[in-house]
C-alpha positions as CSV (number, residue, x, y, z in Angstrom):
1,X,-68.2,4.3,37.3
2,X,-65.8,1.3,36.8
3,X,-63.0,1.9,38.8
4,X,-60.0,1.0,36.1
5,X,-61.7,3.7,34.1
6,X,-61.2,6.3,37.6
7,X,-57.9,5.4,37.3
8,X,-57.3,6.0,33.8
9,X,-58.7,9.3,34.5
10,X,-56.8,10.2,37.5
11,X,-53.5,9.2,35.5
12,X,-55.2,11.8,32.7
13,X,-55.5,14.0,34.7
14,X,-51.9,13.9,36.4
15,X,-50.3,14.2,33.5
16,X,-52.2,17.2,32.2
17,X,-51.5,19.0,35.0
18,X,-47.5,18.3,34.4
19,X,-47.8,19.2,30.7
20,X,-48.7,22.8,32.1
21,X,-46.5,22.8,35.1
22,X,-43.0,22.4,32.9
23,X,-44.0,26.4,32.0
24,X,-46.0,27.6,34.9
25,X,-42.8,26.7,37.2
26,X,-39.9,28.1,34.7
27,X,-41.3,31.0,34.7
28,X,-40.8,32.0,38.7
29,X,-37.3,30.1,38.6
30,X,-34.9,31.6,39.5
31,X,-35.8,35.5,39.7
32,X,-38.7,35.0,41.8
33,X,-38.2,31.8,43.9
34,X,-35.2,29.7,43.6
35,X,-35.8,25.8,42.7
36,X,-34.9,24.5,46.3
37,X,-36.9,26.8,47.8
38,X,-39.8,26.1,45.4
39,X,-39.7,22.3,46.7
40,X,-39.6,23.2,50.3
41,X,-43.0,25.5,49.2
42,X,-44.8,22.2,47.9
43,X,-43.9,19.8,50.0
44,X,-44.7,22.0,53.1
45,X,-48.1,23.2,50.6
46,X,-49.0,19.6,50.2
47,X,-48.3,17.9,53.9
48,X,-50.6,20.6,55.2
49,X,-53.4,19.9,52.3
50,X,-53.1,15.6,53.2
51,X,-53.4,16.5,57.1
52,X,-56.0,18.1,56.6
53,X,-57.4,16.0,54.3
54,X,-56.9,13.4,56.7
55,X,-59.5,14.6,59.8
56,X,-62.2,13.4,56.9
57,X,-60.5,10.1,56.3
58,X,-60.5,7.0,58.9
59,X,-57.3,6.7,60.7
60,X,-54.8,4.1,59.3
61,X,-52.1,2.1,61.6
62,X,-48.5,1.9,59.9
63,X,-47.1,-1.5,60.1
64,X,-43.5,-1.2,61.4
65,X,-42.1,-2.9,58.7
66,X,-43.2,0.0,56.5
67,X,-41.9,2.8,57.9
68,X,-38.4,2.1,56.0
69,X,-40.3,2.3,52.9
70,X,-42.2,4.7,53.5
71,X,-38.9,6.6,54.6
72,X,-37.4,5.4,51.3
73,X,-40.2,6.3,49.0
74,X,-39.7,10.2,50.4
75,X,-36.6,10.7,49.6
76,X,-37.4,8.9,46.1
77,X,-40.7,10.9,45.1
78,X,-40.8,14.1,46.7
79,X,-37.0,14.9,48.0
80,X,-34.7,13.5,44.9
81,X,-37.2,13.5,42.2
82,X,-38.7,17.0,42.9
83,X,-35.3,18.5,43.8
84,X,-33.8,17.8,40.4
85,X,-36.7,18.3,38.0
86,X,-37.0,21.7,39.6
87,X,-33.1,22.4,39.8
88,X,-32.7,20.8,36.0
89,X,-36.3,23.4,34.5
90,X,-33.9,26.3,35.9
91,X,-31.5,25.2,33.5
92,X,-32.8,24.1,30.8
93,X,-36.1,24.5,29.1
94,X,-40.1,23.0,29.4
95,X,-40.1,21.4,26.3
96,X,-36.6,19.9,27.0
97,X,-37.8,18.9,30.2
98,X,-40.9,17.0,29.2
99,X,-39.1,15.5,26.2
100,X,-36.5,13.8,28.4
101,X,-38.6,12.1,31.2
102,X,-40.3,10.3,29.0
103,X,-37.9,8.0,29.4
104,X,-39.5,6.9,32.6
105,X,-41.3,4.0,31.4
106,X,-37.8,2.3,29.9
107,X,-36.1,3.3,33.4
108,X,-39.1,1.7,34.9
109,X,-38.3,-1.3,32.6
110,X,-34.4,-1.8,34.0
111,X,-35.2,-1.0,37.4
112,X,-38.1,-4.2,36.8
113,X,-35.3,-6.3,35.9
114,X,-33.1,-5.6,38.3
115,X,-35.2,-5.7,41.6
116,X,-38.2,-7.9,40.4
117,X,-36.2,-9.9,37.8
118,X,-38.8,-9.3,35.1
119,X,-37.2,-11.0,31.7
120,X,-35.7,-8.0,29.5
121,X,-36.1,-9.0,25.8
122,X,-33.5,-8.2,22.6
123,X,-36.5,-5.7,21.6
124,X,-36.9,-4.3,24.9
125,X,-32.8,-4.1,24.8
126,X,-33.0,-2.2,21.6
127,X,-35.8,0.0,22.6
128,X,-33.8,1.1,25.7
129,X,-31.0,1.6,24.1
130,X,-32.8,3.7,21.1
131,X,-34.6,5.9,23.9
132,X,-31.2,6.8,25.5
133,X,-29.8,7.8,22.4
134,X,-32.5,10.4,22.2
135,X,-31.7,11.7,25.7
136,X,-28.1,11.9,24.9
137,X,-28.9,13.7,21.8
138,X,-30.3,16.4,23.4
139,X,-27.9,16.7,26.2
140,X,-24.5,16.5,23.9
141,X,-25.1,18.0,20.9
142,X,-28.3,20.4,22.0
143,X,-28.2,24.8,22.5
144,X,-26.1,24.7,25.1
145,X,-27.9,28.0,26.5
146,X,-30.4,30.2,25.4
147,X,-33.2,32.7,27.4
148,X,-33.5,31.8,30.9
149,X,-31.5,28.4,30.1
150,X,-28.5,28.8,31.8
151,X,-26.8,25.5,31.4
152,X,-29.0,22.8,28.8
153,X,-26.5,19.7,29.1
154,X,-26.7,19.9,33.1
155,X,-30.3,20.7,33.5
156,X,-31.1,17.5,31.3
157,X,-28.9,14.9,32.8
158,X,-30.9,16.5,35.7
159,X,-34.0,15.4,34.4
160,X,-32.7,11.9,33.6
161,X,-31.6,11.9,37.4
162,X,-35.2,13.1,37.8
163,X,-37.3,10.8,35.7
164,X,-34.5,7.2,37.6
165,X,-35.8,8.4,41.5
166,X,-39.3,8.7,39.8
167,X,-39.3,5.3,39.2
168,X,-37.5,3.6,41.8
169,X,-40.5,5.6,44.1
170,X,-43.3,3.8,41.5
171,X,-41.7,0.7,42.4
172,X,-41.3,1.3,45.9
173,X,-44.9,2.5,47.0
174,X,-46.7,0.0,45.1
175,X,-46.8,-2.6,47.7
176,X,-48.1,0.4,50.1
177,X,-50.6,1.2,48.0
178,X,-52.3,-1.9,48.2
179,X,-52.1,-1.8,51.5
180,X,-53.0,2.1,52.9
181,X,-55.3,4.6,51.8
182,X,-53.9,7.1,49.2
183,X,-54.6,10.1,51.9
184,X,-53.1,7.8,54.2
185,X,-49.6,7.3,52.9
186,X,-49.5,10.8,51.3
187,X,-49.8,12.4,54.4
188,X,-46.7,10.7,55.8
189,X,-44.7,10.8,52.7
190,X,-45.1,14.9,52.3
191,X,-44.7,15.4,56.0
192,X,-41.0,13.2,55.9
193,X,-40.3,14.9,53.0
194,X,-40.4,18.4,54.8
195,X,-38.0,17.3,56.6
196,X,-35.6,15.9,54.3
197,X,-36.0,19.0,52.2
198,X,-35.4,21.6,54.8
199,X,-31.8,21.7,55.0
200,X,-31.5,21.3,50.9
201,X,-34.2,24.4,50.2
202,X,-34.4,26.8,53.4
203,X,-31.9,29.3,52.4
204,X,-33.9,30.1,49.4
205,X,-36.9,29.5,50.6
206,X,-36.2,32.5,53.1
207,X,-34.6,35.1,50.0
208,X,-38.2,35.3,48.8
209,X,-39.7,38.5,48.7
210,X,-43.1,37.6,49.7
211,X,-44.9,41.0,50.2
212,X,-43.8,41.7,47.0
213,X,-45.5,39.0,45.3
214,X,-48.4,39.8,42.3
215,X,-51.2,37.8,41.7
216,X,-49.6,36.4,38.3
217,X,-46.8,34.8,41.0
218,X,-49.1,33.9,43.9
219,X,-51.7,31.7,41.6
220,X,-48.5,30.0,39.3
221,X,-47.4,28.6,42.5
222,X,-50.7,27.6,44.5
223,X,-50.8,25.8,40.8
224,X,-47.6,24.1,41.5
225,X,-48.4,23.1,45.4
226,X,-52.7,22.0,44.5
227,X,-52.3,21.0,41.1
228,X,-48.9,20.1,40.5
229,X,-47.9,18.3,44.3
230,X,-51.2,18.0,46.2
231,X,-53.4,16.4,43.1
232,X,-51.5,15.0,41.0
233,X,-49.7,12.6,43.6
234,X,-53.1,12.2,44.9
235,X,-54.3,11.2,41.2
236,X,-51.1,8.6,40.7
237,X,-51.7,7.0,44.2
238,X,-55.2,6.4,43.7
239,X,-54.5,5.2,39.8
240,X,-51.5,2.5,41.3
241,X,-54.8,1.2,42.9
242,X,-56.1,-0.4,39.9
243,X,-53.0,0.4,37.6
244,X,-49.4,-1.5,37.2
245,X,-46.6,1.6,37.6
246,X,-45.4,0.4,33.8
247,X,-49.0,1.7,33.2
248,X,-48.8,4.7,34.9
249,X,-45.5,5.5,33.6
250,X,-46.8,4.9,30.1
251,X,-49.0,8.3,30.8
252,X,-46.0,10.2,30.6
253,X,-46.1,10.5,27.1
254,X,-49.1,12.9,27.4
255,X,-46.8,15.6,28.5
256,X,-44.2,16.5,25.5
257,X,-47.2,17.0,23.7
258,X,-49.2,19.1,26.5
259,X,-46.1,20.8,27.2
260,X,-45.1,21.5,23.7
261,X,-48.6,23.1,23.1
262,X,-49.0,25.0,26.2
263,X,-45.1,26.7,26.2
264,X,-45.2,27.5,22.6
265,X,-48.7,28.9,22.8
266,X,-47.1,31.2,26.1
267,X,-43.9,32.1,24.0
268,X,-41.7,30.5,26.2
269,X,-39.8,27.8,24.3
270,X,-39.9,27.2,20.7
271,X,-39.0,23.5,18.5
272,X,-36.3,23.0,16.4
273,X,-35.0,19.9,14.0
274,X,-32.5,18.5,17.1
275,X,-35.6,18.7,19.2
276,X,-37.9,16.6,17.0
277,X,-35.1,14.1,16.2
278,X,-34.4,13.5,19.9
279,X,-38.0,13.1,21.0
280,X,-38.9,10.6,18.0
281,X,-36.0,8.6,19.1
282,X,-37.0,8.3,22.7
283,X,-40.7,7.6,22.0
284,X,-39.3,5.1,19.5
285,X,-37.3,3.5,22.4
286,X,-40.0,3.7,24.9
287,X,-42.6,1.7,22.6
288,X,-40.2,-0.6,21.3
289,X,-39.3,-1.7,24.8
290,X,-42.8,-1.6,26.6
291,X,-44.8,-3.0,24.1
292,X,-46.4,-6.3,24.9
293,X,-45.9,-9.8,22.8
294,X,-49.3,-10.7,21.6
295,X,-49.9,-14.4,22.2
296,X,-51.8,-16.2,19.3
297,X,-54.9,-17.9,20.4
298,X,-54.8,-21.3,18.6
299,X,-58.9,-22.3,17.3
C-alpha cells in the first residue's frame, strides 16, 4: 500500500482512539486513580511496551547532538502534555476537552512562525485570533461546575496548556523522525519520561487500591496505556514519516466529533448552545488560518 495512505491511516487511527479516550479516562479520575498517577501508569505501560518492542527492531545509535532533543521532546509530549490533559479531564469535561485542543493546528501555526519563521498571513491572523475566541468562550463564560467537573475554567486553560507542549513536541521530534525508527525514539522518549514523571505522579500512583480493581477499571486503563499511549504515539511517529505536523495536527478535528458521539452515547456529558457556539468559532479559526492559497495555473 502507498505509504502517504499508511500514514493517513495511522493519523485515523490516532485520533479515533483519543475521541474515545476523552471518556474512557474521566471516568476513573479522580475516585479511582488520580490524574498524576494515571500518567506515571502510561508512561511506565508504554516504555515497557517499546523495549519490548525493541528486541524485534534493529538497534539504532543516538547521535549525541540529539539527546537534548530527545530530552526536550519528553518533557514536551509525554511529561507536560500528558500531565495537563489528564489534570485539566479531572476538571472539566470530555466534550470540553476535545473541543478546546483543537486549537492545536493554530498553536502549531504561531509556534511555525516563531521558530521556523514561516510567513503568518492577515487571514491566518484572523483565523487565530477567531479560534481563541472560541477557547476563551468556553473558559469565561462556560458552567463553571457541574458532575464530576470540579473546576471548568481551570481544567480548560489546562487543555490550552495541553494542546501548546503538544505542539512544540510536533515540532521538536520531526527532525528525529527522519532520522530514527519510530520504535527507536519511542522507546527513549517513554523511558525519560518515567523519570521525569515520577516525582510529579508517585504519590498517587501509590493511593491506588489495586486489589480492589474490577474488570470495568482494569480494561479502561490497559485502553489508556495500549491504545491511548503505546499506539497512538506509535501511529503519529510513523505518520510524521510521510506527513508535515501541520498535517497531523489537522487530524485533531476528528476528535470533538468522536468524542461528542462516544460521551453522549455513554451519558457522560451532554451539548448545550455555549458549547456549539465555542466549537464553531474555533474550527472557524483553525480553517481560516491553515488553509492553503491556491496558486492559479496560467494556460
Amino acid at each position: 500500500m502507498n505509504p502517504r495512505i499508511l500514514a493517513l491511516l495511522a493519523a485515523t487511527a490516532a485520533s479515533t482512539i483519543y475521541g474515545i479516550n476523552h471518556t474512557l479516562a474521566k471516568g476513573l479520575m479522580p475516585d479511582i486513580i488520580g490524574p498524576y498517577g494515571f500518567i506515571i501508569l502510561r508512561v511506565v505501560g508504554a516504555a515497557i511496551l517499546f523495549w519490548i518492542a525493541s528486541l524485534f527492531y534493529p538497534q539504532e545509535k543516538i547521535d549525541k547532538k540529539d539527546w537534548l532533543r530527545l530530552v526536550g521532546c519528553a518533557f514536551f509530549g509525554m511529561v507536560l502534555n500528558m500531565n495537563m490533559f489528564f489534570k485539566g479531564l479531572q476538571l472539566s469535561t470530555p466534550i470540553n476537552s476535545s473541543v478546546v485542543i483543537t486549537l492545536t493546528p493554530v498553536l502549531l501555526l504561531l509556534l511555525s512562525a516563531f521558530f521556523l519563521k514561516e510567513k503568518v498571513t492577515w487571514m491566518k491572523s484572523i483565523g487565530i485570533g477567531i479560534g481563541l475566541m472560541g477557547a476563551l468562550l468556553l473558559i469565561l463564560f462556560g458552567a463553571k461546575t457541574q458532575a464530576n467537573a470540579p473546576n471548568i475554567p481551570l481544567g480548560n486553560t489546562l487543555f490550552i496548556v495541553n494542546a501548546t507542549s503538544y505542539a512544540i513536541y510536533l515540532i521538536m521530534v520531526k527532525p528525529l523522525v527522519a532520522k530514527y525508527s519510530s520504535i527507536t525514539l519511542m522507546k527513549f522518549l517513554f523511558l525519560f519520561a518515567v523519570f521525569m514523571n515520577l516525582p510529579i505522579g508517585l504519590s498517587e500512583f501509590n493511593e491506588v487500591a489495586w486489589t480492589s480493581l474490577n474488570f470495568g477499571h482494569i480494561w479502561k486503563m490497559a485502553f489508556v496505556v495500549i491504545g491511548t499511549t503505546f499506539l497512538t504515539y506509535l501511529f503519529n511517529v510513523y505518520a510524521l514519516k510521510q506527513l508535515s505536523p501541520s498535517t497531523i495536527g489537522a487530524f485533531i478535528y476528528l476528535q470533538p466529533l468522536l468524542a461528542t458521539l462516544f460521551a453522549i452515547i455513554m451519558g457522560a456529558d451532554s451539548l448545550n448552545p455555549l458549547r456549539i457556539v465555542a466549537a464553531a468559532l474555533i474550527f472557524l479559526g483553525v480553517f481560516l488560518s491553515t488553509r492553503k492559497k491556491i496558486s492559479k495555473v496560467k494556460p
